[in-house]
N, C-alpha and C positions, 0 to 999 in steps of 0.2 A: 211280275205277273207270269203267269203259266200261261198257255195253248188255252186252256177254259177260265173261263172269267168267274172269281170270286165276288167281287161287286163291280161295281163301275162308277168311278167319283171325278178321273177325269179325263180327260182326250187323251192328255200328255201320257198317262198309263200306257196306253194302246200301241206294241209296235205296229209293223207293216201289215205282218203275218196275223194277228189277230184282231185288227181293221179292216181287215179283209176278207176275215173268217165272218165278223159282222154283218157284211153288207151283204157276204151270200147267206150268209142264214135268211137274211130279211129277203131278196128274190128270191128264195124258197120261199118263206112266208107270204109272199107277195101276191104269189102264184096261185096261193091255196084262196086268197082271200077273193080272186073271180070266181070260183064256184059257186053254185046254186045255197050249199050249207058253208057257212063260211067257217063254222065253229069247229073248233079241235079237241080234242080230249087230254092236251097232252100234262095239261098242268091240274088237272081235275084234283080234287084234296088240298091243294096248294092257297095260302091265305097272301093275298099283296094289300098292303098297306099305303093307300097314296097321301102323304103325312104335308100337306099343304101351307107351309103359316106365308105364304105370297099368293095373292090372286093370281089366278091363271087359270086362262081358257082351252086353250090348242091343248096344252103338254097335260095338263092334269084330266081332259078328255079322252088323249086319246093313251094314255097308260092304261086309264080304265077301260077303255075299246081292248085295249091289247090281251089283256088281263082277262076282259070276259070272252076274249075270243081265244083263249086256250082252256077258258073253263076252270080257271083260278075263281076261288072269291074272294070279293073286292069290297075294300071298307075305305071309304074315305072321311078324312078328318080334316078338319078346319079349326082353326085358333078362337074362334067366335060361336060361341054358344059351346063349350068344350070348358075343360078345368084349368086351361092357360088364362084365361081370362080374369081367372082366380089367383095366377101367379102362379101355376106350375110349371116346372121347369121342363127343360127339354128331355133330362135324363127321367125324371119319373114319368112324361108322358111315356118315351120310350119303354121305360121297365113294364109299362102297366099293357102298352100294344102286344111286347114279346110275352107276356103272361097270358094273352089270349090267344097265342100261338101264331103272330105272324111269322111267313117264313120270306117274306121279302118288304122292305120299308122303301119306299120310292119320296124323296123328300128335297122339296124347294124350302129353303130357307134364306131370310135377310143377311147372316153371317157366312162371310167366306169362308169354309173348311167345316160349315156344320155336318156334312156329308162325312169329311175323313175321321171330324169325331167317332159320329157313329160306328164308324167301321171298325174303328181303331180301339175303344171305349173298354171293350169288354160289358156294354148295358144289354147286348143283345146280341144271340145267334143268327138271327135275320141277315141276309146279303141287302145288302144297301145298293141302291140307286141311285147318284146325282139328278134331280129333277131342276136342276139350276142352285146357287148358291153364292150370295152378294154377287160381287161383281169378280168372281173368281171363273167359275165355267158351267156350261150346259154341254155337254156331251151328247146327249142322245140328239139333240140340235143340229151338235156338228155329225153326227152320223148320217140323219137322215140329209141334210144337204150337199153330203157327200153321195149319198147313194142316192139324189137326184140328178148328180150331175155325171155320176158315173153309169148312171141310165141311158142317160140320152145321149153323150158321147159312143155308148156300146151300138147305140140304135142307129146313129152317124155312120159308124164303119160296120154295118149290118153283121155286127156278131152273134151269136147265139147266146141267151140265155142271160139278157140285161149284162155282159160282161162278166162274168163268173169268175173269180179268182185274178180280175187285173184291177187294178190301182189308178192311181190319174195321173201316170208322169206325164208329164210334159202343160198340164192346163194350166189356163192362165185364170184367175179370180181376182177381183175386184170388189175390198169390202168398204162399204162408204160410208162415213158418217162420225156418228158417237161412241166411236171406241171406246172414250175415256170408263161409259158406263155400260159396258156390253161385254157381259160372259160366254154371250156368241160368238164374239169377234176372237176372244182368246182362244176357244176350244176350238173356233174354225183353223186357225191358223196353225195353233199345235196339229188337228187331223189332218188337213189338207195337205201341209207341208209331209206329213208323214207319210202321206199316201203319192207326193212327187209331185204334187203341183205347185205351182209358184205365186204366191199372194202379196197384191200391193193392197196396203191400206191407205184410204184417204180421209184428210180429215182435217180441221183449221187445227191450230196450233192447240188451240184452250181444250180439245177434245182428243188430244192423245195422249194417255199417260204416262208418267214419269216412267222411264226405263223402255220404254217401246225399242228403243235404238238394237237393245239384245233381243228383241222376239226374231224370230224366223221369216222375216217378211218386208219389204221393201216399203217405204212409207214418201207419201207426197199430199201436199196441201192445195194439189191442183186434179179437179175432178175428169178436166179436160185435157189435159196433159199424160194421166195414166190410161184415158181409153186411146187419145194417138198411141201412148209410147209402148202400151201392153195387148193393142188388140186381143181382149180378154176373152174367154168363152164364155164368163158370168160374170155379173155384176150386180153383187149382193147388196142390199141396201138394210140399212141398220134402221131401227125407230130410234130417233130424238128423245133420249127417256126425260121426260120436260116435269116428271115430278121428283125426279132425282135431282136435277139443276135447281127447282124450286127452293130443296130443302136444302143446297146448299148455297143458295144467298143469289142465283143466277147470272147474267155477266156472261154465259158463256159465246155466245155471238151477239151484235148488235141487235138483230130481227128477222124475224121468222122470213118476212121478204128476202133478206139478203142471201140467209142460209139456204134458201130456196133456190138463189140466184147461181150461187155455189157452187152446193153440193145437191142440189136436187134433179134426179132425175125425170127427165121431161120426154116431149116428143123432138125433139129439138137434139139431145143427147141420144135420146136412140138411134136417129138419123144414121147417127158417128159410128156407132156398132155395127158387125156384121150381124147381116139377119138372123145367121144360127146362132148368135150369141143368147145366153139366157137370161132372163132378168128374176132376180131371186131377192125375199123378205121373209124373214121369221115371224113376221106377225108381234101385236095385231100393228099396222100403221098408220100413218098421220097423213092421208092422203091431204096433196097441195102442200105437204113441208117437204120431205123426205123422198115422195116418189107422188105423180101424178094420176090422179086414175086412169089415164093414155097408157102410162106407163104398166100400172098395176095390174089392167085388166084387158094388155094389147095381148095377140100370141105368140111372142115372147116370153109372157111371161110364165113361171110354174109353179107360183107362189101356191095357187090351191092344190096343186101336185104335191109341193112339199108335205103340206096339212096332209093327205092321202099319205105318202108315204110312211110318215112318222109314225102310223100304226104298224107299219109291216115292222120298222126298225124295232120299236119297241116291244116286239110280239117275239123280235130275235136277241133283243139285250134279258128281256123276263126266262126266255126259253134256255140262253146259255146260262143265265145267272144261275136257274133254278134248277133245270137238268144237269149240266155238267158235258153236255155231247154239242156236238159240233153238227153242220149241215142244217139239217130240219127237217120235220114231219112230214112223208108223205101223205 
């Protein structure tokens, strides 16, 4: 990849310098979005396509926030009530969106690599967007919880300007849970690591996948052992995706009690933390599995920060995708 971003399909893309160029674009964006007029002009003319075939709340709302908040128009598509429903394929819905002149496809899809298809395909001029994809990666995910954490770290050591141009060497992260099926957990670990911080994951045995041993990230089956042995600055909590486990026969822990007993985060396990530590969730979760609403909705936590932030990032993945310039609008 170059300095400007041609699409963006996954974390692992991103060197230092260009994860970094991200997150300040987005505290530019950030900055604009306290104003009285929150709207910008800068993508006016511009068509974004949010090509949906997964339910989704946060990321397919707030691409569209992003979207109308540069004054793009936005067309969203659903697999229901649409010609897929008919058995049309992925490549002619695509021919038929770039015929009405999409110039950006933002697309969650069940297949891993449906993204790099697209990009890759030759069906369409459009810059593509990862909006999640199987259990391969969410990027803009790992963005915005990187550019939470490198917020509030900046605001710690009273730097100017949400930290503008630094990275997260030295942080410690804590990602918990259901790895096995979390394209969060991959794209956090590829970002994070990139950006210098150091990531243990946790997780029983039945919920980390084959090969983990080669990801960039230190791995333990004890929930209480990595907050002694890493005094983290965050501790990110994964959802239980409990209809993924469904459909594959489940078995993956004995009981929601137990898993709870575990790995869930309590007030009990915050105790353990330092108080500036942060307590972070992608949404949406399983409150009383996964994390407790002590947990969820103590102040620690930034869960509904992240949800807020995800528009700035994604105001800065649309704006590089689609201008070609770096920085942001004033």
């Amino acid at each position: 990849m170059t300095a400007v971003l041609t699409h963006l399909l996954s974390a692992r893309d991103l060197d230092r310098s260009q994860a970094v160029a991200v997150l300040d674009t987005a505290a530019h964006m950030a900055e604009t979005q306290s104003r009285e007029i929150k709207k910008l002009p800068t993508l006016r003319g511009r068509t974004v396509v949010n090509l949906f075939y997964e339910d989704s709340t946060r990321t397919r709302i707030s691409f569209e926030t992003a979207a109308k908040r540069l004054s793009a128009d936005v067309l969203s598509f659903a697999p229901k009530g649409s010609s897929v429903s008919k058995g049309e394929s992925l490549k002619d819905t695509v021919l038929t969106l770039g015929a009405m002149g999409a110039d950006a496809i933002v697309i969650r899809h069940q297949a891993s690599g449906a993204a790099h298809l697209l990009a890759h395909s030759g069906w369409t001029e459009a810059r593509i967007i990862n909006a999640g994809d199987g259990l391969h990666q969410h990027p803009t995910q790992a963005l915005l919880d990187a550019f939470t954490l490198r917020r509030h770290r900046a605001h710690a050591k009273g730097m100017e300007g949400d930290g503008l141009g630094s990275d997260l060497e030295g942080a410690r992260v804590v990602i918990v849970g259901d790895v096995l099926h979390s394209r969060v957990a991959r794209a956090n670990v590829d970002l994070l690591t990139t950006l210098g911080a150091e990531v243990t994951l946790v997780a029983p045995p039945t919920l980390l996948p084959v090969g983990v041993e080669t990801w960039s990230a230190r791995t333990t089956y004890s929930l209480d052992e990595a907050i002694e042995e890493t005094d983290p600055d965050a501790v990110m909590m994964l959802r239980v995706q409990l209809e993924r486990m469904s459909r594959a026969g489940g078995g993956f822990f004995p009981s929601h009690a137990e898993y709870q007993r575990e790995y869930g985060l309590d007030t009990k396990r915050l105790g353990r933390m330092r108080p500036d530590a942060l307590v972070m969730h992608p949404g949406p979760m399983n409150r009383g599995l996964e994390i407790t609403s002590a947990a969820a909705d103590g102040q620690r936590s930034v869960v509904v920060e992240q949800v807020a932030n995800g528009v700035a990032v994604r105001m800065a993945v649309l704006y590089l995708v689609l201008t070609g310039a770096e920085g942001g609008p004033s």
